[in-house]
C-alpha positions in Angstrom: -45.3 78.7 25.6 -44.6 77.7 21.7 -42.3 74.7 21.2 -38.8 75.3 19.9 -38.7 74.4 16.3 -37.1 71.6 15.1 -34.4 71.1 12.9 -35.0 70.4 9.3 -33.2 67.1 8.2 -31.5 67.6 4.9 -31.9 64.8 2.1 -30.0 61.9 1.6 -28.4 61.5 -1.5 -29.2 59.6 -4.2 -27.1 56.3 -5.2 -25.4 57.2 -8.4 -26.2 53.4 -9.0 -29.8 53.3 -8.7 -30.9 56.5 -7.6 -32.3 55.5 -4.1 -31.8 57.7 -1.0 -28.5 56.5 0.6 -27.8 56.7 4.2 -25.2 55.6 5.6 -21.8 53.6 3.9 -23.7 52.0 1.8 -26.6 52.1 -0.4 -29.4 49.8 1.0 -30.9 49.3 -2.3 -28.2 47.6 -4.2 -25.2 48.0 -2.2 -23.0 50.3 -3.9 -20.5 52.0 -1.6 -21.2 55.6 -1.0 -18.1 57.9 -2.2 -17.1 60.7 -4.5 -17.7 60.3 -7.8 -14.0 61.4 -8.5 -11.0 59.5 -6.5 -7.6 60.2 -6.3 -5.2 57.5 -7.8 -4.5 56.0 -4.1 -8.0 55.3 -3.9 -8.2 53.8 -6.9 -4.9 51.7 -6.0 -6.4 50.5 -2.8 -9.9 49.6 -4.3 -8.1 47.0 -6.8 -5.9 45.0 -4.2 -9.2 45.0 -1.7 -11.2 43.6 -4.8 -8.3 41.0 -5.8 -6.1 40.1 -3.1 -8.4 40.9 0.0 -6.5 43.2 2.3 -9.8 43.8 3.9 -9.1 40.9 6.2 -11.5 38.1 4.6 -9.1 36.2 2.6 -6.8 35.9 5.5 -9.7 35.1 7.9 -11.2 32.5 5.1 -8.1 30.6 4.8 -6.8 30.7 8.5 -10.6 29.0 9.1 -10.2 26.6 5.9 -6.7 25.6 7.6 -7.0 25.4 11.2 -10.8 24.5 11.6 -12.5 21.7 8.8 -15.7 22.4 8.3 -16.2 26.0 10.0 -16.5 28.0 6.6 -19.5 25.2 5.4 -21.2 25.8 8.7 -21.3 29.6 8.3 -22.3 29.6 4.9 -25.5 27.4 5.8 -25.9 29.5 8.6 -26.0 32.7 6.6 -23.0 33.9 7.7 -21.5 34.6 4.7 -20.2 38.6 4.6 -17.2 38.2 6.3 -15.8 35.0 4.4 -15.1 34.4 0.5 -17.6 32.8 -1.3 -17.2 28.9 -1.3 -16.3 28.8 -5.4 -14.1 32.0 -4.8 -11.9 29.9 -2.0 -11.6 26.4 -4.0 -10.5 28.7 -7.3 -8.4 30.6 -5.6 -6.3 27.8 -4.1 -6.3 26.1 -7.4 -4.7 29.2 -9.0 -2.1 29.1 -6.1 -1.1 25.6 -6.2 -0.8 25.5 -9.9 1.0 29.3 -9.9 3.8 27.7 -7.7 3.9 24.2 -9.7 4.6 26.2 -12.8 6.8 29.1 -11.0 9.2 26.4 -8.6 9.1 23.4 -10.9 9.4 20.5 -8.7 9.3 18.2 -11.1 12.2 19.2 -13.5 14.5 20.1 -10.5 13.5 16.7 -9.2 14.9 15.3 -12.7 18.1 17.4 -12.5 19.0 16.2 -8.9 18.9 12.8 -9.5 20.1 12.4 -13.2 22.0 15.2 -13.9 22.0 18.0 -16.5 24.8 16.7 -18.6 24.4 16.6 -22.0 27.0 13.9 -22.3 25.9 11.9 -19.5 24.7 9.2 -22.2 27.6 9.1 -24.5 30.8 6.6 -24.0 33.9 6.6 -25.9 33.7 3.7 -29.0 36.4 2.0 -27.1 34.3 1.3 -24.1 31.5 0.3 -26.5 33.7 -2.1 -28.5 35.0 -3.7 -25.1 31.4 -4.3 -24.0 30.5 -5.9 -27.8 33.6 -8.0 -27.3 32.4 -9.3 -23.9 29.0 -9.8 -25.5 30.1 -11.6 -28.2 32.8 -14.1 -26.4 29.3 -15.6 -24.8 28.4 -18.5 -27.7 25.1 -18.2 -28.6 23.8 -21.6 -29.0 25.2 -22.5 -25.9 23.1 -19.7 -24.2 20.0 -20.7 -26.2 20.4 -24.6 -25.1 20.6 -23.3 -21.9 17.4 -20.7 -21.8 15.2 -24.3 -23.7 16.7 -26.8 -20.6 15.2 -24.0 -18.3 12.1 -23.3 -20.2 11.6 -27.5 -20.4 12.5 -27.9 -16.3 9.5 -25.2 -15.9 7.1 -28.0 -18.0 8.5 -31.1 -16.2 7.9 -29.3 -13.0 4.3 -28.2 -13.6 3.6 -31.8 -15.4 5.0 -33.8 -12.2 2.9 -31.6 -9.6 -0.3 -32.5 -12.2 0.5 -36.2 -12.0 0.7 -35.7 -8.3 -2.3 -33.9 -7.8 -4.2 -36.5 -9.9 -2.9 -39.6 -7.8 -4.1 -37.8 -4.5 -7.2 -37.0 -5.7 -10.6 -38.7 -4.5 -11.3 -41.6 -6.7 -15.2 -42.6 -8.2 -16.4 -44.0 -10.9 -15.1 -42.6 -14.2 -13.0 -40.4 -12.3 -9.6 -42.3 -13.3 -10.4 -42.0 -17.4 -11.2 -38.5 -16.8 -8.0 -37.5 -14.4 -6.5 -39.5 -17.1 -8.1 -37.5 -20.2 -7.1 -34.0 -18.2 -3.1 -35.1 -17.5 -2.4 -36.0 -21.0 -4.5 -32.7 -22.6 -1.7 -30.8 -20.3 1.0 -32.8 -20.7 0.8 -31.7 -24.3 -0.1 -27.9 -23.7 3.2 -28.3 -21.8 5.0 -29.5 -24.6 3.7 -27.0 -27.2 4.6 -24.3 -24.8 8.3 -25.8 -24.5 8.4 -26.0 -28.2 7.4 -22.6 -28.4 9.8 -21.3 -26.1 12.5 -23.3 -27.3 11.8 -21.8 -31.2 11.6 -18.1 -29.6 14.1 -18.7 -27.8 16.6 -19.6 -30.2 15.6 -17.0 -32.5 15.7 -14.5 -29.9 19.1 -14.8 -28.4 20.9 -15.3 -32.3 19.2 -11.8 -33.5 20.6 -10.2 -29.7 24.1 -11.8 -31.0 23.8 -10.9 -34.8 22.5 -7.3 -33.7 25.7 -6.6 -31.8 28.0 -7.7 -34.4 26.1 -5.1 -36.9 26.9 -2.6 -33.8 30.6 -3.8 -33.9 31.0 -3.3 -37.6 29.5 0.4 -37.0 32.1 1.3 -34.2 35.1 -0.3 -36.6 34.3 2.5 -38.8 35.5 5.3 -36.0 38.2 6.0 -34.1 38.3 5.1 -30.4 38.8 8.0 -29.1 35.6 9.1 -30.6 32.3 9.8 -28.1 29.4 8.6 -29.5 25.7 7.8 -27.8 25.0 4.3 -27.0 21.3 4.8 -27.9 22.3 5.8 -31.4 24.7 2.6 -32.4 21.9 0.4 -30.7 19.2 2.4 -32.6 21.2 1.8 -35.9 21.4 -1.8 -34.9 17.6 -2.2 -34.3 17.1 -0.9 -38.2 19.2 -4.2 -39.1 17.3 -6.4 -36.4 13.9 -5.3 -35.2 12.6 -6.5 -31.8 9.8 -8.5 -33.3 9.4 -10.5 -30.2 9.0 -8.0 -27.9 5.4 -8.0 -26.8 5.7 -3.8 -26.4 8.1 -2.3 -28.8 8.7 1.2 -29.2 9.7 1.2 -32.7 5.7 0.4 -34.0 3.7 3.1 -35.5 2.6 5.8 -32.8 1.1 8.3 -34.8 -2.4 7.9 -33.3 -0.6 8.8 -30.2 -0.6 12.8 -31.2 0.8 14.2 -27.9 4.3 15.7 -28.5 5.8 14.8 -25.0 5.0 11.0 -25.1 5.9 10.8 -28.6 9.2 12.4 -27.5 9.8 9.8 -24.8 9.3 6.6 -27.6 11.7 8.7 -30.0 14.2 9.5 -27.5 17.5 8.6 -29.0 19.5 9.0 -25.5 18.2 8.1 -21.3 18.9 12.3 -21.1 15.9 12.7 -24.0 13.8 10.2 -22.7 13.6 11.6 -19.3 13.2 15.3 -20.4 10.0 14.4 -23.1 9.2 12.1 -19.3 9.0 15.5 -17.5 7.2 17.1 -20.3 4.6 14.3 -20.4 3.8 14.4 -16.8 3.6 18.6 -17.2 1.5 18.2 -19.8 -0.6 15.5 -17.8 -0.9 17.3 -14.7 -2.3 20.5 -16.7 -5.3 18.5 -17.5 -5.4 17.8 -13.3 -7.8 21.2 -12.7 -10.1 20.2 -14.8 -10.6 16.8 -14.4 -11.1 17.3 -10.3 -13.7 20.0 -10.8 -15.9 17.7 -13.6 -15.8 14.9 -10.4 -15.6 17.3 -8.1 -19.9 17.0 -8.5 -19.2 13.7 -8.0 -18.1 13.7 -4.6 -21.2 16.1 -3.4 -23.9 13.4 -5.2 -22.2 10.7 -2.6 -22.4 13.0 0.4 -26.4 13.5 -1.0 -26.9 9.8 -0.9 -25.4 9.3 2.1 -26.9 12.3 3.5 -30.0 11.2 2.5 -32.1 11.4 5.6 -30.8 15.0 6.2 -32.9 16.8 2.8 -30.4 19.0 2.3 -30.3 20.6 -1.2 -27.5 18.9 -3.1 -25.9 22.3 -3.5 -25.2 22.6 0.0 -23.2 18.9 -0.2 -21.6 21.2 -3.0 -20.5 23.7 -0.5 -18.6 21.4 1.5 -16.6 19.6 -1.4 -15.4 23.4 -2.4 -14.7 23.7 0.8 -12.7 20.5 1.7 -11.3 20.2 -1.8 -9.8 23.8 -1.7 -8.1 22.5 1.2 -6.1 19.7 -0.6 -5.0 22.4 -3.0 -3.7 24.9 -0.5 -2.0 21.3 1.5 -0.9 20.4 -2.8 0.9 24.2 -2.4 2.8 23.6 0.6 4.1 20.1 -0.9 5.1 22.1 -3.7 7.2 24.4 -1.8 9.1 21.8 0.5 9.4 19.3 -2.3 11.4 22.3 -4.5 13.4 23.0 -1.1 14.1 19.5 -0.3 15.6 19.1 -4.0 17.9 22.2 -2.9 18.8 20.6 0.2 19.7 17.1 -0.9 19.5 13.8 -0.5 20.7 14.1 3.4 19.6 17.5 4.5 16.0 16.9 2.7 15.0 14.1 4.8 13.1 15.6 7.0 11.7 18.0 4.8 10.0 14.6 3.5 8.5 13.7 6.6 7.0 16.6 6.6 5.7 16.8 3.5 4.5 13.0 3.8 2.4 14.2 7.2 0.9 17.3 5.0 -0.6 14.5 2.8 -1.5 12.7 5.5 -3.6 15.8 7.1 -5.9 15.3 4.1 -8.2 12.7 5.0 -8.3 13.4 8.7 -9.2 16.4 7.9 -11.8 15.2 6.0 -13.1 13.3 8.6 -12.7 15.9 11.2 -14.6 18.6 8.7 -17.9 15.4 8.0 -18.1 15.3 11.8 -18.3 18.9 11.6 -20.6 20.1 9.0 -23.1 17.2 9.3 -22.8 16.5 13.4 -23.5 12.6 13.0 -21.7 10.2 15.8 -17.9 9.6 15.3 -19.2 6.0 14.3 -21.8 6.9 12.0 -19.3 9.3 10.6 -16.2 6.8 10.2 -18.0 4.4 8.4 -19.6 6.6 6.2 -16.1 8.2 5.6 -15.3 5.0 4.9 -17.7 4.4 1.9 -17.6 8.3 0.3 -13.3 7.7 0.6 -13.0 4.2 -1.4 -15.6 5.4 -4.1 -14.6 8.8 -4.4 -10.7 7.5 -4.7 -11.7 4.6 -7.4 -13.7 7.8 -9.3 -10.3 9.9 -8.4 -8.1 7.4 -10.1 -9.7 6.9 -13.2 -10.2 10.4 -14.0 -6.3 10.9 -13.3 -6.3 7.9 -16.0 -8.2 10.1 -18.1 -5.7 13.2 -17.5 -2.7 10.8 -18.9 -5.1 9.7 -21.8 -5.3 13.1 -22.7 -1.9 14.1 -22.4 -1.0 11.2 -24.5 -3.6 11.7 -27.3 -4.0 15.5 -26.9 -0.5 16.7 -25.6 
């Protein structure tokens, strides 16, 4: 008896990729998925938010593990268990975009200046009256009387530090030569003492007839208008400070800042009013904390070279060490994101109602290096002890590292704007 004959299989088709037989969802050659050539527009729509937003399920199930479990996402990924998660760069850029998305969207910083000082335009400005009664009180104080005073207090200081000296030198173990030389060090500060009394006494004097000469020019100004009249403080004392510089201030704003080219900081030294000052403030730290981003991922190499030195024993490639600072540092940025939003609704609250939206936030930032810890024990499955004190070292290096390159983020923004 003749066997049935079989069925002839038809051909798979060809990938319109690479032209290799494709069977099944995907082509096994290079991965293209295996659909019509032409796709309605709801296909179309639903390809774009799978390939941006992942509403195939990984970006929810990447940051539900980066959340809930530290360190499960780096374990995978060196496990080879990488399809259903987001890449490790993918994750840490993607929480960077978020956190700075809702800085720039909820502002916290410029509603944070409006609660506390107010968005009055004319919250600086008094009425020349009011000004004229506080030049009045200022001037009634004589001004050599005042300086006599500050020179008694500056020469009680030296008599002060001159009697402890003479003290020290009686107590102190005698030898041979040691009474010439005791003797040779009290009189070489006796007369530093002096020079510095002189010198205060000088600066002094010079310092509080300029403060009384300065607010007589700002009297003769406010003579001139009516007293009715509102006029900003900042401007009259401005004015006066064109008559009488404050050369003895050791930091004065009125030097030349034009190697300073960032517009926000010099907007806070030419602020003529507290309500100008404080805005350019805001802009200065905006423009400082745009410079944040890229200053954390230069160091962000950083942070893996310590965990390959103190990893050293393990051999691992420094790219996997790489793997878990995306990892851990995509997880500050998402915690950075939820500060943002409770720090914006705190401001909305209020002072009283806010207060434990503070807490809250002030635990979120406290997550950050337990989970840190929690995530080292993890990945690289040392003992809790070997892992605190290593946590130890990698946290006060990496933070001294962390601080000066958000040093370097205010340089810019000061130089750079």
């Amino acid at each position: 008896m003749s066997a049935a004959p079989t069925q002839l299989q038809r051909p798979a088709p060809p990938c319109a990729e690479c032209g290799a037989p494709v069977r099944g969802a995907f082509c096994a050659s290079c991965g293209q998925k295996a659909e019509g050539l032409r796709q309605p527009v709801h296909h179309f729509v639903r390809d774009a938010f799978a390939e941006f937003f992942g509403i195939d399920g990984r970006v929810w199930r990447t940051f539900v593990a980066l959340l809930v479990r530290p360190g499960t996402l780096t374990r995978a990924y060196h496990e080879g268990r990488r399809q259903r998660y987001l890449r490790p760069l993918r994750v840490y850029l993607t929480s960077t975009l978020l956190f700075f998305f809702l800085l720039s969207v909820l502002d916290p910083i410029g509603r944070s200046r409006e609660a506390f000082l107010g968005d009055d335009a004319g919250a600086d400005s008094l009425r020349v009256s009011t000004l004229v009664a506080q030049n009045d009180s200022a001037l009634a104080i004589d001004p050599d009387a005042l300086a006599a005073a500050r020179i008694a207090e500056a020469r009680a200081k030296a008599d002060s530090a001159l009697a402890a000296l003479t003290v020290a030198a009686g107590t102190a173990p005698r030898g041979t030569g040691d009474d010439e030389r005791l003797e040779r060090i009290a009189d070489a500060r006796t007369e530093t003492l002096e020079r510095i009394a002189e010198a205060q006494e000088s600066g002094m004097d010079r310092e509080t007839k300029r403060d009384h000469q300065r607010t007589r020019v700002e009297q003769a100004i406010l003579s001139t208008m009516s007293p009715d009249s509102v006029v900003y403080a900042d401007d009259i004392r401005g004015a006066a400070r064109m008559v009488y510089p404050d050369t003895a201030r050791i930091f004065s704003t009125d030097g030349d800042w034009r190697a300073f080219k960032g517009s926000a900081l010099r907007g806070v030294v030419g602020a003529r009013t507290e309500k100008e000052r404080a805005d350019s403030l805001v802009e200065f730290l905006k423009a400082a904390l745009g410079y944040v981003p890229t200053v954390l991922f230069l160091i962000l190499p950083v942070f893996a070279l310590l965990l390959k030195l103190l990893y050293v024993r393990r051999r691992w490639y420094y790219s996997e060490h790489v793997v878990f600072a995306l990892h851990t540092h995509a997880f500050v940025f998402v915690v950075f994101a939820a500060a943002t939003v409770l720090v914006r609704w705190k401001v909305s609250l209020g002072p009283a109602s806010g207060a434990f939206v503070g807490w809250v936030v002030v635990a979120l930032l406290a997550s950050i290096p337990v989970y840190f810890l929690v995530a080292q024990k993890r990945v690289y499955g040392q003992s809790w002890r070997k892992t605190i004190s290593k946590a130890l070292v990698l946290g006060t290096v990496y933070n001294g590292v962390l601080i000066a390159g958000l040093a370097a983020a205010f340089a810019f923004a000061a130089l750079i704007g």
